[in-house]
C-alpha positions as CSV (number, residue, x, y, z in Angstrom):
1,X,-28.5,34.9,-4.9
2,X,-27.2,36.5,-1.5
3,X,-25.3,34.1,1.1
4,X,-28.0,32.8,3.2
5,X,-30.5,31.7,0.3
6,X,-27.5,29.8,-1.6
7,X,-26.5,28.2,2.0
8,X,-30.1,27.7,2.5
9,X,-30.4,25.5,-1.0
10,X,-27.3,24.1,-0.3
11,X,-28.6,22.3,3.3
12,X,-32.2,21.7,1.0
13,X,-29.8,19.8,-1.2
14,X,-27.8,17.8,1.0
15,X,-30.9,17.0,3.0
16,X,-32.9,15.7,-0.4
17,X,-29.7,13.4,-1.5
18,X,-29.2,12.0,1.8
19,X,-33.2,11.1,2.0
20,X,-32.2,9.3,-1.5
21,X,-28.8,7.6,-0.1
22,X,-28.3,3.9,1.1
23,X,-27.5,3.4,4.7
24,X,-23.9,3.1,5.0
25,X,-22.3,-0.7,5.4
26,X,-22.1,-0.4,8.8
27,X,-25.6,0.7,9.7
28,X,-26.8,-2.0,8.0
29,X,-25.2,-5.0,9.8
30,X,-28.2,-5.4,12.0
31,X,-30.0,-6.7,8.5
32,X,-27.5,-8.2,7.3
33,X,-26.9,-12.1,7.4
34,X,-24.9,-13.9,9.2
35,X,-21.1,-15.9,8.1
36,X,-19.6,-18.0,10.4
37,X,-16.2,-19.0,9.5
38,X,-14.7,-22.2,10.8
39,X,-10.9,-24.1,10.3
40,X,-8.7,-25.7,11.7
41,X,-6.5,-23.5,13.2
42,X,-6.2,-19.4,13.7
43,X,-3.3,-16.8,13.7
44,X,-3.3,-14.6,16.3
45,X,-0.7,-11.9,15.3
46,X,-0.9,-9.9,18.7
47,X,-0.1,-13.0,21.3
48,X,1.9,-14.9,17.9
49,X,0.1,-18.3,18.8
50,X,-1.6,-20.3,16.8
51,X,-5.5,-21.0,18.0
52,X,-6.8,-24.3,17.4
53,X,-10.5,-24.3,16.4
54,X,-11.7,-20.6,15.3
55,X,-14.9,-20.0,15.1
56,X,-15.6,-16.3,13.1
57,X,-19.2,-14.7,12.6
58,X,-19.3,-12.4,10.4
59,X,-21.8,-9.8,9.6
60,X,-22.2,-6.8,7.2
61,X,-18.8,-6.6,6.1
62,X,-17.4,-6.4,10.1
63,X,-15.9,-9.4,12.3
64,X,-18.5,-9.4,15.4
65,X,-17.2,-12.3,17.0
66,X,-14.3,-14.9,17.4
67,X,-15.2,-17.6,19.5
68,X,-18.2,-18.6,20.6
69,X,-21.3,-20.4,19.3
70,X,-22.6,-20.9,16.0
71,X,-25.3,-18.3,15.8
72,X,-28.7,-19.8,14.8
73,X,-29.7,-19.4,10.9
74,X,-26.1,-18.1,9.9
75,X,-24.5,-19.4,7.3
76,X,-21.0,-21.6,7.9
77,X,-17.8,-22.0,5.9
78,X,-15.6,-24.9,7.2
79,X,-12.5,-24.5,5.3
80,X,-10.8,-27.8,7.0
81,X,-7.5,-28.3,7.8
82,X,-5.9,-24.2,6.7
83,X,-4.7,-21.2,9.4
84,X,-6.6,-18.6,9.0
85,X,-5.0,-14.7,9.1
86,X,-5.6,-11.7,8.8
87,X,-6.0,-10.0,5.2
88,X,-2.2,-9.2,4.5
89,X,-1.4,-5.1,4.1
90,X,1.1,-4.5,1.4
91,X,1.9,-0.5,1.7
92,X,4.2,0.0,-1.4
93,X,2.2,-0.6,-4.6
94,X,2.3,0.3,-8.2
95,X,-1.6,-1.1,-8.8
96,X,-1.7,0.1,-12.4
97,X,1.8,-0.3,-13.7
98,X,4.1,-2.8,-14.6
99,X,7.2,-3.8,-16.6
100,X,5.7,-5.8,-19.1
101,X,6.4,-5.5,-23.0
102,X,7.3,-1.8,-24.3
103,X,6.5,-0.6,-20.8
104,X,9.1,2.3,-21.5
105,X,6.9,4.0,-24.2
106,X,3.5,3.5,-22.4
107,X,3.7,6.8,-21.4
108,X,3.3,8.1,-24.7
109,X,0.9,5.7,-26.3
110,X,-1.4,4.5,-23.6
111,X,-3.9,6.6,-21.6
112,X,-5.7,6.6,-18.2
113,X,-8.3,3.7,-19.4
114,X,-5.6,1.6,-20.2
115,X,-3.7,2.1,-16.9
116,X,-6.8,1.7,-14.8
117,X,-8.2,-1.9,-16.9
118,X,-4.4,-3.4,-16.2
119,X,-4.9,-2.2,-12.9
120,X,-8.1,-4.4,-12.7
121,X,-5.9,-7.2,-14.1
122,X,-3.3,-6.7,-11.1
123,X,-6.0,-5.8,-8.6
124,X,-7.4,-9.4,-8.8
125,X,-3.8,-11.2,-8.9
126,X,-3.1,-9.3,-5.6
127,X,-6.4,-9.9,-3.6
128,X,-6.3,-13.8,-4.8
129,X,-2.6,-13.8,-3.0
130,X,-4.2,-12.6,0.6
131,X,-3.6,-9.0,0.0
132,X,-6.9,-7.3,0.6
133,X,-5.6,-3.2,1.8
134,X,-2.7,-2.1,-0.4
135,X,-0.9,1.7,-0.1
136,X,-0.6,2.3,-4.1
137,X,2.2,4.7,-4.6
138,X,2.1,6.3,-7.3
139,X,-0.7,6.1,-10.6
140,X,-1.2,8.6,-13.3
141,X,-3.7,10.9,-13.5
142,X,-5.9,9.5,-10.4
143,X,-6.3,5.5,-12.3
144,X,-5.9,3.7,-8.9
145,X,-8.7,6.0,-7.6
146,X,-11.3,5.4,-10.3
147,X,-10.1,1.8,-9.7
148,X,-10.7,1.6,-5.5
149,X,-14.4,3.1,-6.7
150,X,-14.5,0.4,-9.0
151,X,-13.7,-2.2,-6.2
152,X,-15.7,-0.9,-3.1
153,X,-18.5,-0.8,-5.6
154,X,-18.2,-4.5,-6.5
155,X,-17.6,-4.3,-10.5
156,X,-14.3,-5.5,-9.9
157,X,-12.6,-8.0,-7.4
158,X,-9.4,-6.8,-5.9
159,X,-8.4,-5.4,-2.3
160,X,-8.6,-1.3,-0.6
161,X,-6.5,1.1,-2.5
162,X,-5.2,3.4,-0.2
163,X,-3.9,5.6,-3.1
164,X,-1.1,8.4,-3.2
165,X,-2.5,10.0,-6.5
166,X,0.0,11.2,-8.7
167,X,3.7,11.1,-6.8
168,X,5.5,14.4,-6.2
169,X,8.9,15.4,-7.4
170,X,11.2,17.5,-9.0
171,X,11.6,19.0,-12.4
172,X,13.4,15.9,-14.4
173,X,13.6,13.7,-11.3
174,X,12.1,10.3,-10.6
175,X,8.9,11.2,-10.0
176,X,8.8,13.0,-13.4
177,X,8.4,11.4,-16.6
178,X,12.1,11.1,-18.4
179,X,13.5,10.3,-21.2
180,X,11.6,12.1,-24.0
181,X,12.6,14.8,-26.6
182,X,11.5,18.7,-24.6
183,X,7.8,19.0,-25.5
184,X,6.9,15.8,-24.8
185,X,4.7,14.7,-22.1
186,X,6.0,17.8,-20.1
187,X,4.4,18.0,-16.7
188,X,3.2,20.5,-13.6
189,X,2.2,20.8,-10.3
190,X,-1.0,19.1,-11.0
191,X,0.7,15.8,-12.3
192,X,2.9,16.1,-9.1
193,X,6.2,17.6,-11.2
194,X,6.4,20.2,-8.6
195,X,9.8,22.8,-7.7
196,X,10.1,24.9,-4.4
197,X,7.8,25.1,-1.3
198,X,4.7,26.9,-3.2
199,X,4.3,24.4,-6.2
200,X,4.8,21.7,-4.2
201,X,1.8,23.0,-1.5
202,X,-0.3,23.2,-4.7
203,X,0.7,19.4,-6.0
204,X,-0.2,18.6,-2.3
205,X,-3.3,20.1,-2.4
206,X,-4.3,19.2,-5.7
207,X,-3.7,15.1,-5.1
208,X,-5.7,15.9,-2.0
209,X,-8.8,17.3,-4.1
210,X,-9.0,14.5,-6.5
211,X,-9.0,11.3,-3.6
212,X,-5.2,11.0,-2.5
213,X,-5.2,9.1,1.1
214,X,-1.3,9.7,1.5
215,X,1.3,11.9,0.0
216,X,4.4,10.3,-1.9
217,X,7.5,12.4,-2.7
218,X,10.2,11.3,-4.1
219,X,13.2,12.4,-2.1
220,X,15.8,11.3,-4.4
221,X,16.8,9.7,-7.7
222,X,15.5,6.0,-8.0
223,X,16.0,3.6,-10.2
224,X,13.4,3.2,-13.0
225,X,13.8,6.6,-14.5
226,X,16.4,8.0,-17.1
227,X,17.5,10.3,-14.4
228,X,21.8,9.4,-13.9
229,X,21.9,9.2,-10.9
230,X,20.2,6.9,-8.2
231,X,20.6,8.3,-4.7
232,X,21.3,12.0,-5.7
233,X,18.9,14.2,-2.8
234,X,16.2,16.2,-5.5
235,X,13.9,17.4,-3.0
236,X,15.3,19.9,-0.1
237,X,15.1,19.4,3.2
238,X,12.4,22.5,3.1
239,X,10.7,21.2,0.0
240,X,9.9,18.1,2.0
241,X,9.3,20.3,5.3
242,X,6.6,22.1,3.3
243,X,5.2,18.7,2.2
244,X,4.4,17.4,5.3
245,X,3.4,20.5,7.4
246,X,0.2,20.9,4.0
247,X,0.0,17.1,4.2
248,X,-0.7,17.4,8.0
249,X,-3.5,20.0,7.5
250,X,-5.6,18.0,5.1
251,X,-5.1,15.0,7.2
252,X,-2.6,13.0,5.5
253,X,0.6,10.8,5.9
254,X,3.9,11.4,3.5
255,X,5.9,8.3,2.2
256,X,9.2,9.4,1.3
257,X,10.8,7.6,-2.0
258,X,14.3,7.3,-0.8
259,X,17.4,5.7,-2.3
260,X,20.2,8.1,-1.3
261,X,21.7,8.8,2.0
262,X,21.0,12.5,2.8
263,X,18.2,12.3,1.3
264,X,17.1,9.8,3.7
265,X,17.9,11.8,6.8
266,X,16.4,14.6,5.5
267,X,13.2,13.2,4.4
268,X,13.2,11.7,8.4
269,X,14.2,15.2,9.8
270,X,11.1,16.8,7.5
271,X,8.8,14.5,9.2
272,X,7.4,12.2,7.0
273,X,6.0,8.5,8.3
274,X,7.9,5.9,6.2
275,X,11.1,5.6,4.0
276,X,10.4,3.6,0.8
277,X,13.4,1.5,0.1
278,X,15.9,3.0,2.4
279,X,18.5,1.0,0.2
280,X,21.9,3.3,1.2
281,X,20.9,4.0,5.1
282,X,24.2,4.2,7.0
283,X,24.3,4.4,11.0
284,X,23.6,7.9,11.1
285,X,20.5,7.3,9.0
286,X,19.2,3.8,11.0
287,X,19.7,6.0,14.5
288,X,17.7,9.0,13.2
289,X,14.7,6.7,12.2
290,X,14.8,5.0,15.7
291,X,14.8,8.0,17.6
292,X,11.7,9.5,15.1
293,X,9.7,6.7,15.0
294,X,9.9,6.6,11.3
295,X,9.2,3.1,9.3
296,X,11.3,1.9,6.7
297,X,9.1,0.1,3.8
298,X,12.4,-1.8,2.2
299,X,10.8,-3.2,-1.3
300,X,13.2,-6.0,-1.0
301,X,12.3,-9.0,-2.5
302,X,12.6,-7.8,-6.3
303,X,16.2,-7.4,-5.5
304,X,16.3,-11.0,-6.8
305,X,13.0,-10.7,-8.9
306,X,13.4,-8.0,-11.4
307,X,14.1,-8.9,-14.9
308,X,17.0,-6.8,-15.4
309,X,16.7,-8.4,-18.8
310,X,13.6,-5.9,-19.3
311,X,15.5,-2.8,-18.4
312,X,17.2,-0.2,-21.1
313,X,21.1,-0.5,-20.2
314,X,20.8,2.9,-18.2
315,X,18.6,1.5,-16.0
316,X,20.2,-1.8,-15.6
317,X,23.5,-0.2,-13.9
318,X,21.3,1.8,-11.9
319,X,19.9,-1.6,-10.2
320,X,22.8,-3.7,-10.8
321,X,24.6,-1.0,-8.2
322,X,22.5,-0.3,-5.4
323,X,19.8,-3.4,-4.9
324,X,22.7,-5.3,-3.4
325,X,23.6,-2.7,-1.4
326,X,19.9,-2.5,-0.4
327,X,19.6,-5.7,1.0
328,X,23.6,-5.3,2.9
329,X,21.8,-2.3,5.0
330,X,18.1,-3.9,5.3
331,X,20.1,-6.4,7.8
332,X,21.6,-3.9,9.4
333,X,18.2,-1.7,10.2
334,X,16.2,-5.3,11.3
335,X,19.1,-5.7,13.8
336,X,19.3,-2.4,15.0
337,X,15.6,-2.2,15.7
338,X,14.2,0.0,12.6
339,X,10.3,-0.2,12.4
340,X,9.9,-2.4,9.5
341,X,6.5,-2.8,7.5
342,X,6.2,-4.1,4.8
343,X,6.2,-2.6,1.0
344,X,6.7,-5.3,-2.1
345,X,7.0,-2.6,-4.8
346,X,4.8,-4.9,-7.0
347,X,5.2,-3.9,-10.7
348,X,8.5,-4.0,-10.7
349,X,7.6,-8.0,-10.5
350,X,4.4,-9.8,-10.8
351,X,1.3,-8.5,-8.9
352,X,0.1,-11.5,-6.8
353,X,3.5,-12.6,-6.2
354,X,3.7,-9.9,-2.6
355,X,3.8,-12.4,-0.1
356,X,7.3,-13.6,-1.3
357,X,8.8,-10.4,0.7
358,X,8.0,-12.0,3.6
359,X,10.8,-14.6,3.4
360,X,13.3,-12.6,3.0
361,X,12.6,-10.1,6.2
362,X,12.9,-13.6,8.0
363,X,16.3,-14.5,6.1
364,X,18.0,-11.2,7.2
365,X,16.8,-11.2,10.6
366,X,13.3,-11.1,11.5
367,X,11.4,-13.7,13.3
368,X,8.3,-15.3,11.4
369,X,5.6,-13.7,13.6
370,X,7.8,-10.2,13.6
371,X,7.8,-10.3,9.7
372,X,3.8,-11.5,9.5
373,X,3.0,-8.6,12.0
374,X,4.9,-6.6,9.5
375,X,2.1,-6.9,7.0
376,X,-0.9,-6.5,9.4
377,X,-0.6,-4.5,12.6
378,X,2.5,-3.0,12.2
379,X,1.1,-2.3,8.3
380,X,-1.9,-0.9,9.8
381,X,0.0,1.5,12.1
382,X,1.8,3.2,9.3
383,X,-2.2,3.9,7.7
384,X,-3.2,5.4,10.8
385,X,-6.1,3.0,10.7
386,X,-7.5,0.4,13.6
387,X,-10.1,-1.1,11.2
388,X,-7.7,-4.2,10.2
389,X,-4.6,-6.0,10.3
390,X,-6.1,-8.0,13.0
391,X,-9.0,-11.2,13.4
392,X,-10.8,-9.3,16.1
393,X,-14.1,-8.5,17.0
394,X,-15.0,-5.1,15.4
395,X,-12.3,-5.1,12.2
396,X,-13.4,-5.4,9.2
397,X,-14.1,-8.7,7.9
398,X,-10.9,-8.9,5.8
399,X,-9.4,-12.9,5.9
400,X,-7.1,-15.3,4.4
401,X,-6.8,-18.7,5.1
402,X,-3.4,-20.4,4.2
403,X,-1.9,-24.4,4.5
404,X,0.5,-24.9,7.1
405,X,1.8,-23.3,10.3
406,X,3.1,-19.5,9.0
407,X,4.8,-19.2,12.8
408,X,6.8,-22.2,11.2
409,X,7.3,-20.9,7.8
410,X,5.8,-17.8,6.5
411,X,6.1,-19.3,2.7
412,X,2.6,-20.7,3.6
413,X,1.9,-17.1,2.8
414,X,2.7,-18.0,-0.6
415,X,-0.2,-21.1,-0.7
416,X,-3.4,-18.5,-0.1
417,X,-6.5,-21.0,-0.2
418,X,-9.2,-18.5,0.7
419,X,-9.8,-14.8,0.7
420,X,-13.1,-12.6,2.3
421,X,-12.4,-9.0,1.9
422,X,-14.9,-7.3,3.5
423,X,-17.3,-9.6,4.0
424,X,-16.9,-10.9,0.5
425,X,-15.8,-14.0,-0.7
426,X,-13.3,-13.4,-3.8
427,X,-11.4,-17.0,-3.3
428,X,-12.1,-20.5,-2.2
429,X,-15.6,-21.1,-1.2
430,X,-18.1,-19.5,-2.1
């Protein structure tokens, strides 16, 4: 078959399935009915007031009005006396995982199904606590990905998965696997266990291939692994140069795992959009990310949450050493102006527990509405998206409503009552 007759059965192709396709979401709001929710009082994160009286229609998954009349025939939720929000972002997620039981050996004796079903598990716990878009960092061989189909197809409650794939690193680094006898669950490129500017193009490419939205790299050592070290720079500064520039060409943001100091700064000097835990930034560090624009995603809450009681002695020295230290130089980026979004690193704690981060931004530093806007717009920013993080005519329909004022006390964050995620009810009335 020459050129032209195989593109020629190509376009037949394309032409028969989309004959055979739904319309897309969006061209279907005409048809679809109308929601109007009502309550007692709405968040608006952009002016940070509280608005008494909301009235939000709601059509074909898409917010297409806020204020206003009561359209005729649509159908209205009064949820009483909760604030309504927007859907809460949390961008640093491990959807599939968790420390639970033997979670050491799971490795080695569980597969893809079983990572992808506790991932349903999680899924639900996190989109019942208010969190309906999270940035999932990190899931072996592609789970989170099946499980985002699983959700946007309806078989499954839970919120967006805006999934890194597998996580890029080093040869026996944290984004490897670590710990086992050589032979043992020994990875490549394709797995994201990548070494020197070509492999790591590849393990860019390949994540890209199979469904990744955003690239994570592990900069330097972390904590959860078996390697000895937990701030140690793995990844070059040219390594991670040669990350983002492929990255960049297939459309896609990096988010750079990073404990350690230099590797920090050079993570920020190779470009990429957010610093996951930051935990050792000194001024150097805080003063390079300001003048690049560069969020830091600080994973801060489980500094007090995680069961250290659950971690092999190795590991626990690791965390007993730098989480402190973590939250010390937090304080210092909030003060010195840092773009902060926010990142729970849920797994390490209880999925459906997220919202808790938000206290402790406001402890060391931030006001209420800065911390809230942390976890929508700002949240939103960092995805490159304009869809959410917002009640606004035109977003999606994702909404949460809460008890309390959260301008007075964002633990109401923590007292979720009701949950649409696109258009869906998956909490509180139905």
């Amino acid at each position: 078959m020459n050129r032209r007759v195989a593109l020629a059965a190509v376009a037949a192709c394309a032409a028969a399935l989309s004959a055979l396709s739904p319309t897309p979401l969006r061209a279907q709001s005409a048809e679809a009915p109308l929601t109007v929710i009502k309550a007692a009082r709405m968040l608006d994160v952009r002016a940070g007031r509280v608005v008494d009286a909301p009235v939000i229609t709601v059509q074909g998954g898409t917010i297409t009005a806020v204020g206003g009349a009561v359209p005729a025939g649509a159908r209205v939720i009064d949820l009483g006396d909760v604030t309504l929000a927007p859907g809460l972002i949390d961008l640093h997620t491990h959807i599939t995982m968790d420390i639970e039981g033997n979670w050491v050996l799971r490795a080695v004796t569980e597969g893809t199904a079983d990572e992808a079903l506790r991932g349903a598990r999680n899924a639900r716990a996190t989109v019942e606590a208010g969190f309906t878009t999270v940035r999932n960092l990190g899931s072996g061989n592609f789970a989170d990905i099946a499980l985002d189909r699983a959700i946007r197809a309806g078989f499954v409650p839970g919120p967006r998965i805006v999934s890194a794939g597998n996580s890029i690193g080093i040869t026996g680094g944290h984004c490897d696997t670590t710990g086992f006898a050589p032979g043992v669950l020994e990875q490549d490129w394709r797995t994201g266990v990548a070494d020197g500017p070509d492999e790591l193009i590849k393990a860019v490419r390949y994540q890209a291939k199979h469904g990744a939205q955003v690239i994570k790299i592990c900069a330097t050592a972390g904590v959860l692994s078996f390697d000895a070290t937990v701030g140690a720079q793995q990844l070059s500064e040219t390594e991670m140069r040669a990350v983002v520039e492929e990255a960049t060409r297939h459309g896609l943001r990096v988010a750079a795992h990073a404990h350690g100091t230099e590797g920090i700064k050079a993570a920020v000097r190779a470009g990429v959009a957010s610093i996951e835990h930051g935990s050792l930034l000194d001024d150097e560090a805080i003063a390079l990310m300001k003048a690049r624009g560069t969020y830091l995603v600080p994973t801060t809450y489980l500094v007090g949450a995680i069961d250290l009681s659950a971690l092999p002695p190795p590991i626990r020295a690791k965390a007993e050493y730098v989480l402190p230290l973590a939250r010390q130089n937090l304080r210092k980026a909030i003060a010195a102006g840092v773009k902060i979004a926010f990142g729970t690193d849920a797994a390490v704690y209880p999925h459906g527990h997220n919202a808790r981060e938000l206290s402790v931004y406001v402890q060391l530093g931030m006001t209420p509405i800065e911390a809230i806007r942390s976890a929508t717009t700002v949240a939103a920013e960092v995805l490159g998206v304009s869809d959410r993080g917002a009640i606004e005519a035109g977003r999606l329909a994702d909404l949460i409503a809460v008890g309390g004022d959260p301008l007075r006390d964002v633990a109401a964050f923590q007292d979720v009552r009701f949950v649409m995620a696109a258009g869906r009810v998956v909490k509180g009335s139905k």
